[in-house]
N, C-alpha and C positions, 0 to 999 in steps of 0.2 A: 453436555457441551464438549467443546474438542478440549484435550487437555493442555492448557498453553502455561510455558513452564514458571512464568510467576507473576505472580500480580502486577495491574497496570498503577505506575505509581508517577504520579503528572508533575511536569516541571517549565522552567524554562530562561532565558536570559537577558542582556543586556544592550541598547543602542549602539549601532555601531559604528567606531570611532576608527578611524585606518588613513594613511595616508593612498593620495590621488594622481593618479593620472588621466590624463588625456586622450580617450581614444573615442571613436566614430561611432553611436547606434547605428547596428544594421541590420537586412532585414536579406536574407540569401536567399534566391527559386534557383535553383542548375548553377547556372556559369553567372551569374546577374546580382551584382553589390547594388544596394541602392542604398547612401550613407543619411541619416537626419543629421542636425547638428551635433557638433563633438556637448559630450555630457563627461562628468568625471567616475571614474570607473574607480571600487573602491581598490585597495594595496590587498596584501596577502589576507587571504579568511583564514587559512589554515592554520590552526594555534593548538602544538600537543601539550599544551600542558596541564590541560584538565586530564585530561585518559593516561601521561605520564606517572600523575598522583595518585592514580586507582591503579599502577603497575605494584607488583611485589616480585618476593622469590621465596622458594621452602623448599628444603631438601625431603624430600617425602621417606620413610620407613620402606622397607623394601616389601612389597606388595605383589603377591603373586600373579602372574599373568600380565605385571605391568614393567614398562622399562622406554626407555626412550633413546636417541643418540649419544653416544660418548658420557653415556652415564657412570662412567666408575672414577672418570677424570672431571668430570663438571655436575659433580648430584647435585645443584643447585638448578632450579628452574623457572619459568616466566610462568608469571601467574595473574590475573586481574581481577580487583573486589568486583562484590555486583555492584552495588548498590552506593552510591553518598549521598548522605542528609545534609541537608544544608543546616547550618549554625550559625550564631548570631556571626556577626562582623561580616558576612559573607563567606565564610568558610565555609569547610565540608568535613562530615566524618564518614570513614570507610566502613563500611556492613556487610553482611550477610545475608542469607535470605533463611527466611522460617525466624522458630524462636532463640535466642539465642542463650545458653546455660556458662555462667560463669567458672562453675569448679570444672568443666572439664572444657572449655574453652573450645566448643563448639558451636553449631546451628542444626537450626532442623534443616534445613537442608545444606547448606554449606555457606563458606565463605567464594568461591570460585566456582565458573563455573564452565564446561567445555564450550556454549554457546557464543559466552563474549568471547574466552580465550579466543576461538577462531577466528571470530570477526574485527578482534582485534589486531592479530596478526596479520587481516586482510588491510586495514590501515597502515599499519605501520610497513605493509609491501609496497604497497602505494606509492606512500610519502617517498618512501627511497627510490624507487625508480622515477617520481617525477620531480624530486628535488634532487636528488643526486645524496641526501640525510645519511650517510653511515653509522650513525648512532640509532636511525631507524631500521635499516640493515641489521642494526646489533640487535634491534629488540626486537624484529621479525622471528628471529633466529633464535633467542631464545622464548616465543612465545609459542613458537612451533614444534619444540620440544619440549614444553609444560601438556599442550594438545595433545601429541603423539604419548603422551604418558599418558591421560586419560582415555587413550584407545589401549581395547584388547587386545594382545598382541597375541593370543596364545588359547588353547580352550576351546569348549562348543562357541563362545559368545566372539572369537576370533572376527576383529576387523567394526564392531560396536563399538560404541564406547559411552563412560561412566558420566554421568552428567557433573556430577556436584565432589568437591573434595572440601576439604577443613583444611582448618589455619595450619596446622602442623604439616598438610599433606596425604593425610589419610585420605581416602575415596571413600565417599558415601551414597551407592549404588541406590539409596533405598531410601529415597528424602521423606521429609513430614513439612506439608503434607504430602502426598504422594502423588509421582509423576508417573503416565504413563512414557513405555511401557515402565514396568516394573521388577527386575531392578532396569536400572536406565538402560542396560548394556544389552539386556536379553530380546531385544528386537529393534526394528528401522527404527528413527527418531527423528527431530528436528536437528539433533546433533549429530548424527552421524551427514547427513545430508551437509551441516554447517562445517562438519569436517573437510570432508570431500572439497568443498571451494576455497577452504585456505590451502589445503593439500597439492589442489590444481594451481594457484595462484602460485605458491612458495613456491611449488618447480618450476616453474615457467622463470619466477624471479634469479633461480638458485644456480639455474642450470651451467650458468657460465661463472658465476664470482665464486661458487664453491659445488664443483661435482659433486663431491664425495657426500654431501649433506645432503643435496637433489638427489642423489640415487636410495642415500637414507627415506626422505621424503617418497621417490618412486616406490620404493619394498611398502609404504604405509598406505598408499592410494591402492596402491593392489587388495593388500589385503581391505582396505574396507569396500574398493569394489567388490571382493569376495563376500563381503555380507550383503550388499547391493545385489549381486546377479540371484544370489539363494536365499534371499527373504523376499527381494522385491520382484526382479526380472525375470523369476518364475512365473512367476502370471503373465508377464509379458505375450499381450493376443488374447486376452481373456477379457471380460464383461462382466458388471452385476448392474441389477437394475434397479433406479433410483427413482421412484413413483414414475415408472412409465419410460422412463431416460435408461438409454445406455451409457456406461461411465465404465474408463477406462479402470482395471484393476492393479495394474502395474504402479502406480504413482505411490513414494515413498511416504508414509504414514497416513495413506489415501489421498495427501495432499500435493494438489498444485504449484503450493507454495513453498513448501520443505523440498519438493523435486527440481525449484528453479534453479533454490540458493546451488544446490549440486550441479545442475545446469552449468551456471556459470564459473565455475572449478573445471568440470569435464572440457568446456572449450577451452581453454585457458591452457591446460594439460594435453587434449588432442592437438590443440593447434603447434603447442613446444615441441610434442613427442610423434606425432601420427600414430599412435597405438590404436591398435586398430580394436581390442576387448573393450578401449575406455571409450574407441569412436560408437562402438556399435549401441554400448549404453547410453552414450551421448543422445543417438538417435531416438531412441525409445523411450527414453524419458522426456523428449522435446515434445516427441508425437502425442505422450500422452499429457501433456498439459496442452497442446494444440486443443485439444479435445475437449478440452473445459469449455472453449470457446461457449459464447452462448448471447443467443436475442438481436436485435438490429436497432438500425436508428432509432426505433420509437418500443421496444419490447424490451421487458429488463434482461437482465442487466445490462442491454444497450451495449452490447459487442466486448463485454467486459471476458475475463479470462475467470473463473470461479477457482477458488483456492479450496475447497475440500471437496474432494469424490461424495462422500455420501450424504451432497443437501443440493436442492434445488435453489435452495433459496438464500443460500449468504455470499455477501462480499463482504471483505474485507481490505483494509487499508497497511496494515504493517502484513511484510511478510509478501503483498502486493509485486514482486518483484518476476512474474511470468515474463509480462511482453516484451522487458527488457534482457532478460537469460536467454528467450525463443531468438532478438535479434541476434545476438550475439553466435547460437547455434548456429542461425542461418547462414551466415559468414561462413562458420567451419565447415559445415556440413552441404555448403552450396545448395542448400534446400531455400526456394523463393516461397515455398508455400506458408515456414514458417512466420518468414519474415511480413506475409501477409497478415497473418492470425494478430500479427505483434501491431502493425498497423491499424488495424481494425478497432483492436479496444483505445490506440491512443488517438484516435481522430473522431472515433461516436461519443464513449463515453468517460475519457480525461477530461477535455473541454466542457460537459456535463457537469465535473466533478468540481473541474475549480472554479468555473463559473457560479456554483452551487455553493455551498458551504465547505469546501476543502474537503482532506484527504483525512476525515470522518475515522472512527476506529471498526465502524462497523455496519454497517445497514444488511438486517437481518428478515426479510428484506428492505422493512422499515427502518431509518434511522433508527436503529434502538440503542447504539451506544455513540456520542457524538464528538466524544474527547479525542483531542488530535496529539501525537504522539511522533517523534523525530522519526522512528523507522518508518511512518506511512508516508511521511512529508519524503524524506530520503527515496524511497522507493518507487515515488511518482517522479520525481526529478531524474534519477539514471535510469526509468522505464522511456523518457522521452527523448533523453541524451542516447543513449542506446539505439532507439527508432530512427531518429536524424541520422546519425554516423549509417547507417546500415542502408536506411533510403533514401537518403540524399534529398531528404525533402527537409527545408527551413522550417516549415509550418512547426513540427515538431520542436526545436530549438526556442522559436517562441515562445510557444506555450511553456518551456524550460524554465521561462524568467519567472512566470507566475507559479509554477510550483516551487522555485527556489524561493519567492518572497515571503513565504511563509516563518522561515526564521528571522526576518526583519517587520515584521509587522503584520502583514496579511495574513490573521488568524483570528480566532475569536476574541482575544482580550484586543488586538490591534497592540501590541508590546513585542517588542524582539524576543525571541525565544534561543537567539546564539549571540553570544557574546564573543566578538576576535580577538578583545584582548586577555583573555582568561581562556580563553577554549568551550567553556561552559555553555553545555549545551541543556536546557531546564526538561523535567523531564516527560512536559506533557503540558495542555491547555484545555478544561472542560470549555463547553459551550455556552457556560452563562459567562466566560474570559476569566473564570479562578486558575491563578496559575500554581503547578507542581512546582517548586522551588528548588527541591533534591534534583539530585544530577548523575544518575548511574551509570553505567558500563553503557547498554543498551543506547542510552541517548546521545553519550558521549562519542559511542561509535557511527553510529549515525549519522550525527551531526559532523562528525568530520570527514566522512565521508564524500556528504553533500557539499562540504567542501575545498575538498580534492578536486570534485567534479567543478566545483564553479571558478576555482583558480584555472582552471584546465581551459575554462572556456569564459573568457572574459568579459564578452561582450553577452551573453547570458547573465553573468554576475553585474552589470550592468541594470540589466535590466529587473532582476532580484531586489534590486536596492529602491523600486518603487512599489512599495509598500504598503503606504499610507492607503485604508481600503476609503473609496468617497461616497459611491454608488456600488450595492447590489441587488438586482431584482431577478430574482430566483424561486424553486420551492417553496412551501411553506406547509406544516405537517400539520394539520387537524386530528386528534383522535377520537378514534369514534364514540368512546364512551365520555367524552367531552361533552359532547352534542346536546342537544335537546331531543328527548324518545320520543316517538310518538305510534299509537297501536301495537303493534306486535313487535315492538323492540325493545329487547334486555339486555344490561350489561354481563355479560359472566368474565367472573376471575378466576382465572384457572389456580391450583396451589402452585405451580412456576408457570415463570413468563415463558421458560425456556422447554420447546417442545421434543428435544433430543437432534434435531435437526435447522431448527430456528427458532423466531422469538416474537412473542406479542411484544409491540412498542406500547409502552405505557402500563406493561403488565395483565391488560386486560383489551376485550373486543367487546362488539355488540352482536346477539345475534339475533334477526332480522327473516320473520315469518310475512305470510301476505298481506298487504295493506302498510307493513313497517315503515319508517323511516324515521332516518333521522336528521338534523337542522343545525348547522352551525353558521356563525357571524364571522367571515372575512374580509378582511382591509386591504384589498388588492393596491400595489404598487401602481399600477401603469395601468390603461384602458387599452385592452387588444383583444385577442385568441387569447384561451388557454386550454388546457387539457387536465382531467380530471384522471389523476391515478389511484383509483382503490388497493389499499395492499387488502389483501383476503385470504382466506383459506379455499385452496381449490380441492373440491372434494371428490372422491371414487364416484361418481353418479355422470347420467350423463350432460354434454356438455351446456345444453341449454336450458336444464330444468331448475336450475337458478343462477342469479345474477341480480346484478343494480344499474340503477340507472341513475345518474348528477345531475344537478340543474345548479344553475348560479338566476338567482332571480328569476326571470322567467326563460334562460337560456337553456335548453337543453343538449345533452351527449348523449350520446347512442350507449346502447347498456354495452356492459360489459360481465358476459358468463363468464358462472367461476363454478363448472362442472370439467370433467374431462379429464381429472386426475389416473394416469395408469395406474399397472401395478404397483404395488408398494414394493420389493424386492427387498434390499439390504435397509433399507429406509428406518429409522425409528419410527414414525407414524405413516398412518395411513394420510395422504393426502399432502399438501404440501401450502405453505403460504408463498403467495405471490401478486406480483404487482400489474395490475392492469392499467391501458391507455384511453381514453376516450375522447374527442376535440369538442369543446361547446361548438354549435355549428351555427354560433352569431357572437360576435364581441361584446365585450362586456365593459362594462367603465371602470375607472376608479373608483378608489373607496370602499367604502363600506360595502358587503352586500351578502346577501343571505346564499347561504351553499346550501343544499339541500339532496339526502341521497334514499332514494328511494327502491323498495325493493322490488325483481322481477320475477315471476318462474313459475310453479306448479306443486308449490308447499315446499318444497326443500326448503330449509332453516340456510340462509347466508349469513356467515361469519365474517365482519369487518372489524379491521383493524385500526383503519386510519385511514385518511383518504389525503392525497400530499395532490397539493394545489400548483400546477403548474405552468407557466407563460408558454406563449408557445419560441419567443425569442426571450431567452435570459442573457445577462450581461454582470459584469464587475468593472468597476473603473479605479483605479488606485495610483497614487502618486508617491512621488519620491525621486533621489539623487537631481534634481532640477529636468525631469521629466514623468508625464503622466503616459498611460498607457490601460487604453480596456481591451477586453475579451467577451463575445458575443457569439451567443451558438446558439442553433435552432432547432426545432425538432418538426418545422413545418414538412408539409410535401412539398413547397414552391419556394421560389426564390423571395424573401422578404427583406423590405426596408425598413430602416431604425434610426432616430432621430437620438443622439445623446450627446450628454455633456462630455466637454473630457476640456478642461482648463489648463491653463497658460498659455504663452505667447510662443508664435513661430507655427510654421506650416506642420501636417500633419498627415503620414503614411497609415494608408490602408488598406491591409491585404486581406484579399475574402480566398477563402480554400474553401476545398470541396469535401465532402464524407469521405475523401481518402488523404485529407491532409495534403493535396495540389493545388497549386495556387493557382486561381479562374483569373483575378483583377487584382491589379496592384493600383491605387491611383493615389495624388496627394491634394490637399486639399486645405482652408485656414477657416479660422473661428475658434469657436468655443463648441457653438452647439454641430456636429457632423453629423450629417446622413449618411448609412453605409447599407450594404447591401450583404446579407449572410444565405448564403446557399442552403437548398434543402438537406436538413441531416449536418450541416458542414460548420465552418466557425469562420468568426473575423478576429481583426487583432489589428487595432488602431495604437500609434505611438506616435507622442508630438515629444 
């Protein structure tokens, strides 16, 4: 599995309490306000004082190859814990990561670490340019020189940098357990990439309130572009092939995701400087996570961006931050194609996503990890604030509200997971709603992050604050070894779920010779269409010589082959799991009713994983701040209508967009129960 640099540890916070103003929901297409009744919009979200109390400082031992600004007059530096526990009274205490040894007053892998450090510094840039903060200014400034010491400034490893340091200051290249790569410094990383955008940020920030430190800052972008051009941008124009897929080679630690956060650094830096080394990298690292693109309205991942080169089959939620780096290139770089790519995944599959069960940690390509985490929430929120500013399309800014409501309530427990008046942000929420209660670096920065952004944009933060989830009819995940067997179907457990490249959900599949099948009991929400998505494994054979075929009672889908696997290339396994579509081709009722999946082909053995149950219109309706508001998206080929609740009093806006996020119909309307109309592929967004 990829190496991700430390365990996920779930949290979350408090109801929020803020003083109000008055201002208008609105709903923006082009030039075109259309106000509902004024609603009370909450006061400031932004509160440092949770990520204040995880700051420190240490003078570090002088450390070869290491040094930082104006270090002989200020060896003191900006540093941030990872990790706080939460303690009784509602306290926190500051930790480390790994074990921790008291006689020599370490961790296995450190007390700090270059990852937050950065991203902390991208906060605290922030706050001060949008609040005018000079005390954030002050801790910008010195977190940016705690960072630039944990970069190499000197050596083969020049322009890397050390992931993990200790309480005193020491750097410890070489954590337990162990990160790739290994020591941190000796090749691309999540941190060098996370480098690079506090790097691009702080000069952009720096340029004018203090040269002399921005030109400090310029001598550091350089050099890690220097590791950038000769680790990564060597390949640049090169291919390996990923079961049958070409994938671009250039993409920093083959990810999407670690190339974004850089992404957003490099414009930030191009757009202050016009460097045209840092534009050209800009380019090529945009193009190659354009490239991840993948699937369409009804094909996974349904237009989404894929965060690692070498798998067919995962998305992820933290770290999610492509469409919104690509909008932002495309601004710099006047490239519209970009800004296409960035469209594409937030008008097919965002609206999928939170209509669905939120911004998931992982669907591999099954749901197989389901715990929701402030960096996924964060990162769906400035991937749509990002799209709007860039294309001037509203559609996106709506949908803004629902991914921000996710820290007020709209998650699995239904509990606030940001508190404004503590800043605390929890550090996680699994799926059955247990909440992580610690509050670390990670979530801390995230969380404030998201909002930065919703102060920024009020009438989104508005719309965040309805929460309250009332109605959702979405997905629902059956595994296959759940089921009832029947003839030639077996459960096998592999010794890991995890195939080097993906993941059996549930740990295990069933595999399905001729005459197999197997039977499960579903409790459909709503009587309509739906669509039967097998996840499987698609195997090196060809493509019709096996496959399955769904039935719901006596409705049938058209099979769906799971032959036609390419080459394997750089791949861990041969073959790959994936998720097919298939429509019952008669409606079906509510209730109860027997799902049944039957097997097709010519003796090939098919592998099912789980077969995820789906409407062919889902919807969420959730309330809060004295207004409700749903979201409805579709995955038909035709334009369909949808009869739903959405309660309280006063008239009622609703805008249907198309599969590119343009708005078709705006109309208003009164009641409780609304009929709307959702475009094929496209979404609605009702708000009374």
């Amino acid at each position: 599995m990829r190496s991700t640099r430390k365990p996920i540890r779930i949290r979350l916070g408090v109801v929020i309490a803020a003083a109000a103003m008055l201002v208008p929901l609105v709903a923006v297409a082009g030039s075109t306000a259309v106000s509902a009744a004024p609603v009370a919009a909450p006061g400031r979200l932004t509160n440092l004082d949770h990520l204040d109390f995880l700051r420190d400082e240490v003078t570090p031992p002088e450390q070869a190859n290491h040094t930082t600004y104006d270090i002989a007059d200020q060896p003191s530096l900006g540093v941030l814990w990872t990790y706080a526990d939460a303690r009784d009274g509602g306290t926190f205490e500051r930790v480390g990561g790994g074990e921790y040894d008291p006689v020599t007053d370490t961790w296995g892998q450190g007390a700090f670490n270059a990852d937050d450090v950065s991203r902390a510094a991208i906060v605290y840039l922030r706050h001060w340019q949008q609040f005018g903060a000079v005390s954030s200014r002050d801790t910008a400034f010195d977190l940016l020189r705690g960072l630039t010491y944990m970069q190499t400034a000197s050596g083969p490893n020049a322009g890397n940098v050390v992931l993990w340091m200790q309480p005193d200051g020491t750097l410890n290249p070489s954590a337990e357990p162990v990160e790739l790569p290994d020591p941190s410094d000796s090749g691309p990383s999540y941190w060098l990439a996370r480098t690079v955008w506090a790097l691009g940020e702080g000069y952009a920030a720096f340029q004018v309130a203090d040269p002399a430190f921005a030109g400090f800052l310029q001598d550091r972008m350089n050099l890690a572009l220097d590791a950038v051009d000769r680790q990564v941008l060597n390949r640049y124009g090169t291919y390996q092939t990923v079961d049958g897929l070409e994938r671009p080679a250039w993409l920093i630690a083959d990810g999407a995701d670690a190339s974004a956060e850089a992404v957003y650094g490099l414009a930030a830096y191009v757009e202050a400087t016009g460097d045209t080394r840092a534009r050209a990298d800009l380019q090529k690292l945009s193009e190659g996570i354009a490239l991840m693109s993948a699937g369409d309205a009804r094909s996974w991942p349904f237009g989404a961006i894929q965060p690692w080169a070498l798998s067919r089959s995962v998305w992820h939620s933290w770290g999610d931050q492509m469409s919104g780096a690509l909008a932002s290139a495309s601004d710099v770089l006047q490239d519209s194609s970009l800004l296409a790519t960035a469209v594409r995944q937030n008008a097919l599959f965002t609206p999928h996503l939170l209509a669905g069960s939120g911004p998931d940690h992982s669907w591999q390509p099954g749901p197989t990890n389901r715990s929701q985490i402030a960096y996924g929430a964060d990162a769906t929120l400035q991937n749509l604030l990002a799209v709007a500013e860039e294309s001037g399309e509203a559609s996106f800014r709506d949908l803004a509200g629902f991914a921000g409501s996710w820290y007020f309530g709209n998650n699995p427990a239904g509990e606030p997971m940001y508190d404004p008046r503590t800043g605390v942000t929890f550090d996680g929420v699994e799926f059955d709603g247990n909440i992580n209660r610690n509050s670390g670096a990670e979530s801390a920065i995230h969380g404030q992050l998201s909002m930065l952004a919703l102060d920024a944009h009020p009438i989104v933060a508005v719309a965040a604050t309805a929460a309250r989830q009332l109605n959702r009819v979405s997905w629902q995940l059956q595994e296959a070894e759940d089921g009832e067997l029947f003839d030639a179907a077996e459960v096998v457990t592999p010794e890991s779920p995890w195939t080097g490249e993906a993941e059996w959900s549930g740990g295990s599949y069933v595999e399905l010779g001729p005459s197999g099948r197997v039977r499960h009991v579903v409790d459909l929400p709503v009587s309509g269409r739906y669509l039967l998505m097998p996840v499987f494994n698609r195997q090196q054979v060809p493509l019709t010589s096996v496959g399955t075929r769904g039935f719901v009672d006596r409705s049938p889908a058209p099979v769906v082959y799971q032959g036609g696997a390419g080459a394997q290339g750089v791949s861990e396994a041969p073959g790959y799991l994936d998720v097919g579509t298939s429509q019952l081709v008669q409606s079906v009722t509510a209730g109860v009713n027997s799902m049944s999946t039957h097997y097709v082909g010519d003796g090939t053995t098919a592998q099912l994983d789980a077969v995820l149950v789906q409407p062919e219109v889902e919807w969420l309706v959730v309330s809060g701040g004295g207004h409700s508001r749903a979201l409805l998206h579709s995955f038909a080929r035709q334009e369909r209508s949808v009869t739903i609740t959405v309660p309280g009093e006063g008239n009622v806006l609703v805008s249907s967009y198309d599969n590119r996020g343009r708005l078709t119909v705006r109309t208003w309307t009164s009641g409780e129960a609304v009929t709307v109309s959702v475009q094929p592929g496209g979404f609605t967004i009702v708000q009374r």
